[in-house]
C-alpha positions as CSV (number, residue, x, y, z in Angstrom):
1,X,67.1,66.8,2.9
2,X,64.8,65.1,0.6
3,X,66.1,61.9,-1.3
4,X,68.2,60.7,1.6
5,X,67.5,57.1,2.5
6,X,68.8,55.6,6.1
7,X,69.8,52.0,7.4
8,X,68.3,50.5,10.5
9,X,66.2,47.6,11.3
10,X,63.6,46.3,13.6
11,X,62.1,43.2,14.4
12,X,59.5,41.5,12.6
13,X,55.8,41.0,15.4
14,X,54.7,37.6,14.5
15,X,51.1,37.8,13.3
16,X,51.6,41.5,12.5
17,X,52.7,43.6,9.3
18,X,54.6,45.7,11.8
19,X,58.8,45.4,11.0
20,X,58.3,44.4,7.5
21,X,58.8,46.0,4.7
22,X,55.3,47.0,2.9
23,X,56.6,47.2,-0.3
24,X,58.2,43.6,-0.6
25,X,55.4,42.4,1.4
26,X,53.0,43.3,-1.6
27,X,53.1,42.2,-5.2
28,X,50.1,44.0,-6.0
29,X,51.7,46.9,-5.8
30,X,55.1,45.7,-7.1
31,X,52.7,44.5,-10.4
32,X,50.5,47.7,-10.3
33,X,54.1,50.0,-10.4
34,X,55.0,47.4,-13.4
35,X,52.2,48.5,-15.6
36,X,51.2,52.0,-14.7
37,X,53.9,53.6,-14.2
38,X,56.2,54.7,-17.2
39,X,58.9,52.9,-18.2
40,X,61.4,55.9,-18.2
41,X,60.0,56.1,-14.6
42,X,60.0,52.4,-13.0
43,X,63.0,51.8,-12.0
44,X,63.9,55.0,-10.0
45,X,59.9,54.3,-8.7
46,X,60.5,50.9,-7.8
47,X,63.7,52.5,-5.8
48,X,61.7,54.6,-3.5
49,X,59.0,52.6,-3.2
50,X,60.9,49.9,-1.4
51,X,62.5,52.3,0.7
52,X,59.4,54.1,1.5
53,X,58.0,50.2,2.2
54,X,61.3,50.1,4.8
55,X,60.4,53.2,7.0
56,X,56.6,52.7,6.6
57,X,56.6,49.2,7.9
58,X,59.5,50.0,10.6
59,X,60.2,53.6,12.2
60,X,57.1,54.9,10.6
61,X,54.4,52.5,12.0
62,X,56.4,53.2,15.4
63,X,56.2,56.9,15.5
64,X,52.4,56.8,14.3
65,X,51.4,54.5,16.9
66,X,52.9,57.0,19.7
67,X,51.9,60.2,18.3
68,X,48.1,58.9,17.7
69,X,48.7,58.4,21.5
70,X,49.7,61.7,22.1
71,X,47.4,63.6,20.3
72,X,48.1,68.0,19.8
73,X,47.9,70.4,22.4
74,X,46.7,74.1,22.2
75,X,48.3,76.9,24.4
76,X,46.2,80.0,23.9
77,X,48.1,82.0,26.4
78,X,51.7,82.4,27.4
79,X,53.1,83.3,31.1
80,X,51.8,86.9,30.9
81,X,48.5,86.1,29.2
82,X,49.8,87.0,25.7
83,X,47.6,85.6,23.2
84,X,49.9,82.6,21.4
85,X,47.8,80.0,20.2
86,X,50.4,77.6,19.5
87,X,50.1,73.8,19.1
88,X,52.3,71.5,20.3
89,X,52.7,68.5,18.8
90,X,54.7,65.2,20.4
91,X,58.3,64.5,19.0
92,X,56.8,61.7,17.4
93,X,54.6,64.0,14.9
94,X,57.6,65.9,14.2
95,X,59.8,62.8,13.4
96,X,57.3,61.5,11.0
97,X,56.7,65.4,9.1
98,X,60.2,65.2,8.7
99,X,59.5,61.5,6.8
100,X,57.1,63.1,4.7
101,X,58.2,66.7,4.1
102,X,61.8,66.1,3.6
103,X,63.0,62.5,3.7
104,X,60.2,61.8,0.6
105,X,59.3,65.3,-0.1
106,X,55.8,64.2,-0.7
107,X,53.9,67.4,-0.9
108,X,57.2,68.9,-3.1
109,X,57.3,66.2,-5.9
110,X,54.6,67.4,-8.1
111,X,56.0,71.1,-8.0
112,X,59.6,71.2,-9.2
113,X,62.5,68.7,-11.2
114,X,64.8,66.9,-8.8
115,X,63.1,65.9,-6.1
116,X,64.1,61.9,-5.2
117,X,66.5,62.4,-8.3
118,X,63.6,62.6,-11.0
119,X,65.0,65.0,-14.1
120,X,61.1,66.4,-14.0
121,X,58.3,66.6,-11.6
122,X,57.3,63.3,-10.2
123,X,54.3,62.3,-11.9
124,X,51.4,61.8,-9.9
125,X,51.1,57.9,-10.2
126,X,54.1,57.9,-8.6
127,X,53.5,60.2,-5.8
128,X,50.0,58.7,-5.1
129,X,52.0,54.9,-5.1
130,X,54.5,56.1,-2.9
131,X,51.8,57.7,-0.7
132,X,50.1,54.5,-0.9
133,X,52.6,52.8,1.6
134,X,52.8,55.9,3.4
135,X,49.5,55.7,4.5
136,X,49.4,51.8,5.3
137,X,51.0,53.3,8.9
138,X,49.7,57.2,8.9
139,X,46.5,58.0,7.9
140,X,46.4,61.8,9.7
141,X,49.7,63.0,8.2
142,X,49.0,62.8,5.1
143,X,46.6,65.5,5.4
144,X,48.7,68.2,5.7
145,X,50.6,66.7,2.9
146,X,48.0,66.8,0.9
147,X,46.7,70.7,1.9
148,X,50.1,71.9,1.5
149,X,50.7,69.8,-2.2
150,X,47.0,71.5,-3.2
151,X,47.6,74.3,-2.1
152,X,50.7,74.8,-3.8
153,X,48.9,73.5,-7.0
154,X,45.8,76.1,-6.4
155,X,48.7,79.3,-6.3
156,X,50.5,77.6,-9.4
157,X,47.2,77.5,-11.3
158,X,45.6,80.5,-10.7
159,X,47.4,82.9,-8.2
160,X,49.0,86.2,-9.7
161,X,52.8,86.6,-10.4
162,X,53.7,88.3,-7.2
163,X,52.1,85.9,-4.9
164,X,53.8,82.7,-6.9
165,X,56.8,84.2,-5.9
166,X,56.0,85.3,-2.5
167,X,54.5,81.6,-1.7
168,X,55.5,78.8,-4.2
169,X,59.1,78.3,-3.1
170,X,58.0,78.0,0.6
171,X,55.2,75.4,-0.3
172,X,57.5,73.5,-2.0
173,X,60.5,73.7,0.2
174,X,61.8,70.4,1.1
175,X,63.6,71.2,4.2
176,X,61.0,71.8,7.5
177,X,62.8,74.7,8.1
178,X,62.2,76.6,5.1
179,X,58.7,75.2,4.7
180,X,55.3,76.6,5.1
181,X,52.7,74.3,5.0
182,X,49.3,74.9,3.1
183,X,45.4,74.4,4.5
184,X,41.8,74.5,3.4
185,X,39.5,76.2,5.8
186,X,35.5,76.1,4.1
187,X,33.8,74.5,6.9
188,X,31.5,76.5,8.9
189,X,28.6,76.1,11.7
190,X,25.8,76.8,9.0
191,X,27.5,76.1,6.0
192,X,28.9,72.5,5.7
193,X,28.1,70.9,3.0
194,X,26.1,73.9,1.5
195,X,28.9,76.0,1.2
196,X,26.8,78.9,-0.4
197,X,25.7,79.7,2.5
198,X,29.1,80.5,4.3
199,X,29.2,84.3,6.4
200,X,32.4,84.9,6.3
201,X,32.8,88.3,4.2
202,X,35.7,90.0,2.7
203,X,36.4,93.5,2.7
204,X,38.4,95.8,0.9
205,X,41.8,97.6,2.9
206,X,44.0,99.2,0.2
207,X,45.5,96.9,-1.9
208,X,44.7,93.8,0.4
209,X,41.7,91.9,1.8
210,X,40.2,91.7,5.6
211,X,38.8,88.6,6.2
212,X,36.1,88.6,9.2
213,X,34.2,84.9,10.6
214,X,34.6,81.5,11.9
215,X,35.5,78.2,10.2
216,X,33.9,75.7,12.1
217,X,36.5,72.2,11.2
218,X,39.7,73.3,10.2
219,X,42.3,70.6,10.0
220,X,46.2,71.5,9.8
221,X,45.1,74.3,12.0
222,X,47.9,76.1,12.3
223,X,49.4,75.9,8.9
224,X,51.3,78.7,7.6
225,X,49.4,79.3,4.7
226,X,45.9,79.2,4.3
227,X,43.1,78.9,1.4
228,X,39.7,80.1,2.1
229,X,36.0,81.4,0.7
230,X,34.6,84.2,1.9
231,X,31.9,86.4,0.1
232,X,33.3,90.0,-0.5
233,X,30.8,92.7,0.5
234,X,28.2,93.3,-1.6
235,X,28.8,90.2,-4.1
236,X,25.6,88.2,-4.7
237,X,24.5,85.1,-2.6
238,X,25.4,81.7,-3.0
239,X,28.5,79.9,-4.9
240,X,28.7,82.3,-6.9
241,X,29.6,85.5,-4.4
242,X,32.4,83.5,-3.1
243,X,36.0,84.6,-3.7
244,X,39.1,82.4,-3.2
245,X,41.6,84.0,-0.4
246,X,45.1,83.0,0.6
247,X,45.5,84.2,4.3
248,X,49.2,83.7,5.4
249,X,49.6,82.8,9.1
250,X,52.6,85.5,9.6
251,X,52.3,89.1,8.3
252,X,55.4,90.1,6.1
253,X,56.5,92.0,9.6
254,X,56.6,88.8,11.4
255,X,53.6,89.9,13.6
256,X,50.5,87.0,14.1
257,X,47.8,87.6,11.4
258,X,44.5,87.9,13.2
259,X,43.3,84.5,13.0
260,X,42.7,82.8,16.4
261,X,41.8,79.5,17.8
262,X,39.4,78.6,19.5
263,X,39.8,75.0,20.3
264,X,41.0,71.9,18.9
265,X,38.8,68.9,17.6
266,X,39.0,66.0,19.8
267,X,38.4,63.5,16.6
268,X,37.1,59.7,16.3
269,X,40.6,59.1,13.8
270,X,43.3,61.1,12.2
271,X,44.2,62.1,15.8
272,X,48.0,63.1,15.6
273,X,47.2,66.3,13.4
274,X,45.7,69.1,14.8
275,X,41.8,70.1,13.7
276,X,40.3,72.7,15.0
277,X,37.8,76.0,15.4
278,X,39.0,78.7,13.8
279,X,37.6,82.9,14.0
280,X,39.1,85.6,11.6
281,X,39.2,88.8,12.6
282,X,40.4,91.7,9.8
283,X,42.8,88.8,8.5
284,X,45.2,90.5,5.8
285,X,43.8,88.4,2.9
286,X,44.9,88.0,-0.8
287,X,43.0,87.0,-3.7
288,X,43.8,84.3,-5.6
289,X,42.7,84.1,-9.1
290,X,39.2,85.9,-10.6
291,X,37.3,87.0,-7.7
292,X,33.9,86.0,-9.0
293,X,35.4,82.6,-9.9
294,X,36.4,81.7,-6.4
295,X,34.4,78.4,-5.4
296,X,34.9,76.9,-9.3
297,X,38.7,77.8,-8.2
298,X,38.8,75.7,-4.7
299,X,36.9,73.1,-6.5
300,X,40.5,72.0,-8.1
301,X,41.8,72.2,-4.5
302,X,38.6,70.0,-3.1
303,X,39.0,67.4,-5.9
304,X,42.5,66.4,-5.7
305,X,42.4,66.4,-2.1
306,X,39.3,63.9,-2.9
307,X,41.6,61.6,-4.8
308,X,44.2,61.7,-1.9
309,X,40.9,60.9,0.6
310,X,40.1,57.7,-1.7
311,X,43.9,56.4,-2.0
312,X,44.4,57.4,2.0
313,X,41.1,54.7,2.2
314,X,42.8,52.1,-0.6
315,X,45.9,52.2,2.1
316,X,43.8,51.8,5.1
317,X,42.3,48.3,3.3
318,X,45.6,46.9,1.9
319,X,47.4,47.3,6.1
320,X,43.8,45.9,7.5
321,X,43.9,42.6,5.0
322,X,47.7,42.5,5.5
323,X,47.0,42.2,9.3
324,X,44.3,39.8,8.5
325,X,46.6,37.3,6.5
326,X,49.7,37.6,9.1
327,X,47.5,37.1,11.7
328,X,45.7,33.9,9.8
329,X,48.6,32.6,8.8
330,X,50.1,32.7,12.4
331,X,47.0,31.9,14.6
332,X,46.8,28.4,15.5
333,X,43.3,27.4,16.2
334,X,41.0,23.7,16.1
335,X,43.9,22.1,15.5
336,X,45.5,24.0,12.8
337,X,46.0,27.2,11.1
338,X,43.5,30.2,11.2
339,X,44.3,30.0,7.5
340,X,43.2,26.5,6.8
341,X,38.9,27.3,7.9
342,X,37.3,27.6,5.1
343,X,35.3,30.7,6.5
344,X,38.3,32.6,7.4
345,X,39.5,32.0,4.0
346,X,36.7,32.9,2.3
347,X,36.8,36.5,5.0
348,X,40.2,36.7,3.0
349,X,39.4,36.5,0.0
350,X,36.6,39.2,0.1
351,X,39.3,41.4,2.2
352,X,41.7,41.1,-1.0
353,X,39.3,41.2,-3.7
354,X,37.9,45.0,-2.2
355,X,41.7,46.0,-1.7
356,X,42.6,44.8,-5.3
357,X,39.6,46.6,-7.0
358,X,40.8,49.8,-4.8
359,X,44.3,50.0,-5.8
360,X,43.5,49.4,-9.4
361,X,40.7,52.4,-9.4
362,X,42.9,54.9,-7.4
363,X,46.2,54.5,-9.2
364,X,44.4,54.2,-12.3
365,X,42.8,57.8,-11.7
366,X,46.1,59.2,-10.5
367,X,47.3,58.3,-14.2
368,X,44.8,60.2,-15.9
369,X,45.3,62.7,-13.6
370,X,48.7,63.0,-15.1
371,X,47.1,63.1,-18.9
372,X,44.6,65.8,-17.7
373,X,47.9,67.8,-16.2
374,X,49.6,67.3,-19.5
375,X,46.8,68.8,-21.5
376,X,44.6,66.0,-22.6
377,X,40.7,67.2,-23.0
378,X,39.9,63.6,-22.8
379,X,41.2,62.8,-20.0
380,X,40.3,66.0,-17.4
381,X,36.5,65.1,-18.7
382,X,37.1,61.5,-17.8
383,X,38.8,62.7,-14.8
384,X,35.7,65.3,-13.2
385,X,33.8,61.6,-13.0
386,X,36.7,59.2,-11.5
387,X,37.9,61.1,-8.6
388,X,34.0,61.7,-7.0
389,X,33.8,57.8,-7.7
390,X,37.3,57.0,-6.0
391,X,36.4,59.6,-3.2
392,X,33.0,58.0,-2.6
393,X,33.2,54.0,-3.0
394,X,36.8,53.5,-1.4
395,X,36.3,55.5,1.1
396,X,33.2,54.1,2.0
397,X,34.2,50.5,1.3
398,X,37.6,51.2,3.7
399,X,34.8,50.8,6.5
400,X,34.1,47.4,6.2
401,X,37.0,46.2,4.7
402,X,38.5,47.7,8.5
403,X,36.0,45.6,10.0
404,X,36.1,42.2,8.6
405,X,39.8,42.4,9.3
406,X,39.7,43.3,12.7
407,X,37.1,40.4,13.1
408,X,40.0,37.9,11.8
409,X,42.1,39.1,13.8
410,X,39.2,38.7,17.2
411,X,39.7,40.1,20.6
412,X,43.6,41.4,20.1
413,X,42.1,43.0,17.3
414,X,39.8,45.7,19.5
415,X,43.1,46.6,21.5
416,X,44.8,49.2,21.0
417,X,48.4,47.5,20.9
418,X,47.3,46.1,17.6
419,X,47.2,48.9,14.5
420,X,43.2,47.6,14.2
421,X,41.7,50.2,16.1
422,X,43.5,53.2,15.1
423,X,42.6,51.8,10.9
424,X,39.1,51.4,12.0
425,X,38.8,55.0,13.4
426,X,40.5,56.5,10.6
427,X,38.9,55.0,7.9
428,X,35.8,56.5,8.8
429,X,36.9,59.9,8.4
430,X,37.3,59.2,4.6
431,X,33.9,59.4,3.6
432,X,33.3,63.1,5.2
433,X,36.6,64.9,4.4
434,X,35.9,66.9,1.5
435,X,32.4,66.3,1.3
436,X,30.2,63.4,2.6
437,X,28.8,60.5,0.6
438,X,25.4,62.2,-0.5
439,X,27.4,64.9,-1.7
440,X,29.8,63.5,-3.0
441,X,27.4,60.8,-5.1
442,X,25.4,64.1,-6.1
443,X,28.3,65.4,-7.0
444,X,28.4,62.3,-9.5
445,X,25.3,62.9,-10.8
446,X,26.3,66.6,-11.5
447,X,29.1,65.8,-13.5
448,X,27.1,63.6,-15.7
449,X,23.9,65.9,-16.1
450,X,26.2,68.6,-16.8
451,X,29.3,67.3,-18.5
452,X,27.8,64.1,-19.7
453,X,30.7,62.3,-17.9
454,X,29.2,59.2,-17.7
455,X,29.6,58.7,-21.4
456,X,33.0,59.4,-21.2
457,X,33.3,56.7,-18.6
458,X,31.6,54.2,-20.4
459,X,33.3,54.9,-23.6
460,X,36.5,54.0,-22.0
461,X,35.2,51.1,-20.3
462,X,34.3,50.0,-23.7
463,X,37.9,51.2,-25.0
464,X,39.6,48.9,-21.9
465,X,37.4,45.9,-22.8
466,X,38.1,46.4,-26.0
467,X,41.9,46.2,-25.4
468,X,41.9,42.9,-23.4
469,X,42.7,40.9,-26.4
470,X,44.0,37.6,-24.7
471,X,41.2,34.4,-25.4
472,X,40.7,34.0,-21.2
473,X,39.1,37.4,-20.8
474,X,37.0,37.2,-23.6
475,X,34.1,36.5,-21.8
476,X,34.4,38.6,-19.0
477,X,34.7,40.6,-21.1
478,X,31.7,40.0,-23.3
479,X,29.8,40.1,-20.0
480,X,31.1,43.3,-18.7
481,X,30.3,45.1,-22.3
482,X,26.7,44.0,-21.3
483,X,26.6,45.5,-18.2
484,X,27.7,48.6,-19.7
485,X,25.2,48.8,-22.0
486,X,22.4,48.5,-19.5
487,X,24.3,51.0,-16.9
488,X,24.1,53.4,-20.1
489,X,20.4,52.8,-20.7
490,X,19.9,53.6,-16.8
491,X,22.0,55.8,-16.7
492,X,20.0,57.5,-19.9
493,X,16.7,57.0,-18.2
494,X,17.7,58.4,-14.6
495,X,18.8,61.9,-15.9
496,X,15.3,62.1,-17.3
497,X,14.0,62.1,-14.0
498,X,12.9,65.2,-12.1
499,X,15.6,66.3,-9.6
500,X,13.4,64.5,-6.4
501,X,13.6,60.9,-8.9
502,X,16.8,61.4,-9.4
503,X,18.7,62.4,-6.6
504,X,17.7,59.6,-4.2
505,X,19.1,57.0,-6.5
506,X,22.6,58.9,-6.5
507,X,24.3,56.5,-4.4
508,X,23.2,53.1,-5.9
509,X,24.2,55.2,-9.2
510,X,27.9,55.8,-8.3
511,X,28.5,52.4,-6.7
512,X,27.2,50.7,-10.1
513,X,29.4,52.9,-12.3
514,X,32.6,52.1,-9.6
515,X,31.5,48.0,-9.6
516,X,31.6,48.2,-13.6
517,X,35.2,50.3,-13.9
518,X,36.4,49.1,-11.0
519,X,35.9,45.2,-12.8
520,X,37.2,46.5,-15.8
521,X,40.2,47.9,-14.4
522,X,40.9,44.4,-12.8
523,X,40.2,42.1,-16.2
524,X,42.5,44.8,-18.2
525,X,45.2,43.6,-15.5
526,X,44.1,39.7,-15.8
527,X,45.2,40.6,-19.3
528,X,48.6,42.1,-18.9
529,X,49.1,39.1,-16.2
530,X,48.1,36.8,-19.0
531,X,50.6,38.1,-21.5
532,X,53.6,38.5,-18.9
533,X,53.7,34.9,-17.3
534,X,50.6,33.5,-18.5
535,X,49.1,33.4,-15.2
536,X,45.4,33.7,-14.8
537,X,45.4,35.2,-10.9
538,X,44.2,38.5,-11.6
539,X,41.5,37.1,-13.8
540,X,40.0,35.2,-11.0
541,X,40.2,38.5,-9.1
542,X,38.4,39.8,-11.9
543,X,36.0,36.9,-11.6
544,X,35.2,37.2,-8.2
545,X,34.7,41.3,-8.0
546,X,32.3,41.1,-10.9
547,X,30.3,38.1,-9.6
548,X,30.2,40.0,-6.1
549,X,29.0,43.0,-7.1
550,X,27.7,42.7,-10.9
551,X,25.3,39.9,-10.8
552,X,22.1,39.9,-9.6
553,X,21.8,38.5,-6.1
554,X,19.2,36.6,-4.1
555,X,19.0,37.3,-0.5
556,X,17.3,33.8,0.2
557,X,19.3,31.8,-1.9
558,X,22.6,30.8,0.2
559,X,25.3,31.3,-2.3
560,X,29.0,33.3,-2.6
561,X,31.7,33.0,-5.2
562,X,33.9,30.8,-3.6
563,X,37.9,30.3,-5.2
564,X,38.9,26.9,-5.0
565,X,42.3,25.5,-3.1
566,X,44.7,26.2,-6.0
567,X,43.3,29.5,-6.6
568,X,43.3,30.6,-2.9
569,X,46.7,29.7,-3.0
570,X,47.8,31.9,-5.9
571,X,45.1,34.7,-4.8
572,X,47.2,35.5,-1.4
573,X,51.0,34.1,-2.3
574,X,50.8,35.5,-6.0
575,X,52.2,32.3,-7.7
576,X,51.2,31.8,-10.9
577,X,47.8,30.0,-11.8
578,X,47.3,27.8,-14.9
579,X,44.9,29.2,-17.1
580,X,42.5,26.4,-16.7
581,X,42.4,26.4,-13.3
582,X,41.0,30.1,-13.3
583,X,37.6,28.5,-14.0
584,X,34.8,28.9,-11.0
């Protein structure tokens, strides 16, 4: 039953994150909850969170480790060669579904009141935190959690009466046994990332659909309930002939649908859930919203699962540095600590810079994702530009941040004892769920051509600079108003271009506009750090993000921002730092 919370302990691995608890074990977080979450909210949050910090850090990182191990199987036929196609999954995969699903209701909390005692929905701040520490320890899980929250969204939004009632209280069931869970299937053979150019075709039977085709990648394979595009016969080519269909695994007789499976995926990361190959054939269909509207429909579906993609990737970086510091901290090497080399500090101070700057933009764009929800024009424009940003730059930067830790931690690191490999594997997958980086940074370049987004980005970079009031940030702040201006002028100069100038400079577009928010995000939070304690920590995180990524660089001139001792110290303990010693 969701809200329960368990005792139970287990012992700490020296030089590893595994038995602690994630959430003490990271102020960042604890200060992020402090200031962007509600107050009404914070207390009940910070409950959870430390309790989700517990089983993440203990039974969680346990069960992931065996169940990554033990990867699905498929059983296409029983005894008397019945078709079946049923997946096993190791107990482990179950125990941790029953983490998510019920114990935390994850994919529930943004659906109905009550849920971990909250009078009304849990806002989405909240459930992206919570999902945060989560993900530290189980990347691959939280993909059905995600389908089956989206999914759940996409029928609230935009299905008809009957099927919210036929489907919503299942989605959102908080007990495994009443629950079905939710899936996208878009991907196929010829039609990846150019979706308009999917085969599979819809046809009319009564007062329902028959789906027929293949979807090629297909992850949560055996969900219960299932969102697709298909084009319905004789609708025009393209995006725009595509309908939105919800294809439930069981018929209301109990009998299979016909949808069959192939094969599973056997994947780089995300191992424990089940991807795989998919054919329709006459699957009893339902439409879900206008039929010529279909794609703009999954769109809502592919963009929050986007923004889970990017905060699954903030979670990956925030375990890898963890690992990194524990395992710097306890390594004894040339005569000391790992921690005391002044490379290996300045590898950790890079790691927690990246993982800063990630947190910040993610939770920050799960907040307005709770104004947009709420109504606010403002924010679901600002919104269209943040969450291709958060999907494309954390999920790419996860990569290396995966890396450089497992280069801390040296040998151990490449074994698969360690949680190294399995964050380096899984991180990769971020950056092509959901669309891959080109399309994703085109998809950038559409939302400012056609929605002018980027001027609603840069006006509230200029609003949050504009807000950071205390004397220390003031010229930061100055600086970053600069940058803005020129990033606007580009920015300006770029849509100009012809489609073949323009496109090729997508990518170098979105990580400029993610560097410049991301930098803002972190001085707004120097200020609130300022004003609570007077500490000046987060501004030399500030410092360091902006002088990394916003200043011009010379490859032949040997030269990093480098934090002095005292500010080293307070950048991974979080103690507080004088303001004067915030200075470079």
């Amino acid at each position: 039953m969701s809200g329960r919370m368990a005792g139970g302990a287990e012992s700490v691995i020296p030089g590893s994150a595994r038995g602690t608890n994630l959430w003490d074990a990271d102020p960042n977080l604890q200060f992020e909850l402090a200031h962007r979450v509600l107050e009404k909210d914070r207390k009940r949050a910070e409950l959870w969170a430390r309790e989700m910090g517990r089983v993440a850090g203990r039974e969680l990182d346990r069960l992931a480790a065996r169940a990554d191990a033990n990867t699905p199987l498929l059983h296409q036929y029983d005894p008397t060669v019945k078709g079946i196609d049923h997946v096993e999954y190791h107990a482990a995969y179950r125990a941790m579904e029953a983490i998510a699903f019920e114990r935390f209701a994850l994919a529930a909390m943004s659906h109905q009141p009550g849920v971990l005692g909250w009078p009304t929905s849990v806002p989405h701040v909240v459930k992206y935190l919570l999902s945060y520490i989560f993900g530290q320890s189980e990347f691959g899980l939280l993909c059905p959690v995600s389908m089956t929250d989206a999914t759940a969204r996409i029928v609230r939004k935009f299905a008809s009466t009957p099927l919210k009632q036929q489907f919503l209280p299942r989605l959102t069931a908080t007990s495994l046994a009443d629950l079905w869970q939710g899936a996208m299937f878009v991907t196929e053979k010829q039609a990846g990332s150019d979706v308009g150019n999917l085969e599979t075709s819809a046809r009319r039977d009564g007062d329902a659909w028959r789906l027929y085709g293949e979807k090629w990648f297909c992850s949560n394979v055996d969900a219960d309930v299932i969102l697709t595009l298909a084009r319905p016969e004789g609708a025009p080519e393209g995006t725009r002939g595509l309908g939105l269909f919800l294809i439930p695994r069981l018929l209301p007789s109990g009998a299979r649908n016909h949808i069959f499976i192939h094969r599973l995926k056997d994947k780089l990361g995300a191992r424990s859930i089940a991807s795989g190959e998919v054919r329709f054939e006459g699957a009893v269909a339902h439409v879900v919203g206008e039929l010529e509207r279909g794609f703009h429909q999954m769109l809502e579906m592919i963009n929050v699962s986007r923004l889970s993609n990017a905060m699954r990737a903030a979670a990956i970086m925030r375990r890898a540095y963890l690992e990194a510091l524990l395992q710097a901290r306890g390594r004894q090497a040339f005569g000391g600590p790992l921690l005391a080399l002044p490379l290996v500090r300045q590898n950790l101070t890079e790691l927690l810079v990246e993982v800063e700057a990630a947190t910040a933009f993610t939770l920050y764009t799960a907040q307005t994702l709770d104004l947009a929800d709420a109504g606010d024009a403002r924010a679901a424009r600002l919104l269209r530009i943040l969450t291709p940003l958060a999907k494309y730059a954390v999920c790419r930067r996860a990569r290396a941040v995966a890396g450089d830790a497992m280069d801390v931690r040296g040998g151990n690191g490449f074994i698969e004892e360690w949680p190294n490999p399995r964050l380096l594997r899984d991180a990769h997958l971020g950056s092509i769920w959901e669309g891959t980086s080109n399309i994703v940074a085109l998809d950038v370049l559409r939302a400012i051509r056609r929605e002018n987004c980027a001027e609603a980005l840069l006006g509230e970079i200029e609003n949050l600079l504009g807000g950071c009031e205390h004397p220390a940030t003031h010229d930061l702040a100055r600086q970053l108003g600069v940058c803005a201006q020129r990033l606007a002028e580009r920015v300006a100069e770029i849509m100009r271009d012809a489609p073949e100038g323009r496109e090729p400079l997508a990518r170098r577009l979105a990580d400029a506009l993610y560097d410049l928010a991301s930098a803002t995000l972190l001085l707004q939070e120097a200020h609130w750090q300022l004003a609570d304690d007077h500490s000046a920590r987060k501004l030399v995180v500030a410092r360091l993000f902006a002088e990394r990524h916003l200043e011009p660089h010379d490859p032949l001139a040997v030269r990093e921002p480098v934090p002095t001792g005292e500010q080293f110290e307070a950048l991974i303990d979080w103690v507080p730092l004088r303001e004067g010693a915030a200075e470079a």
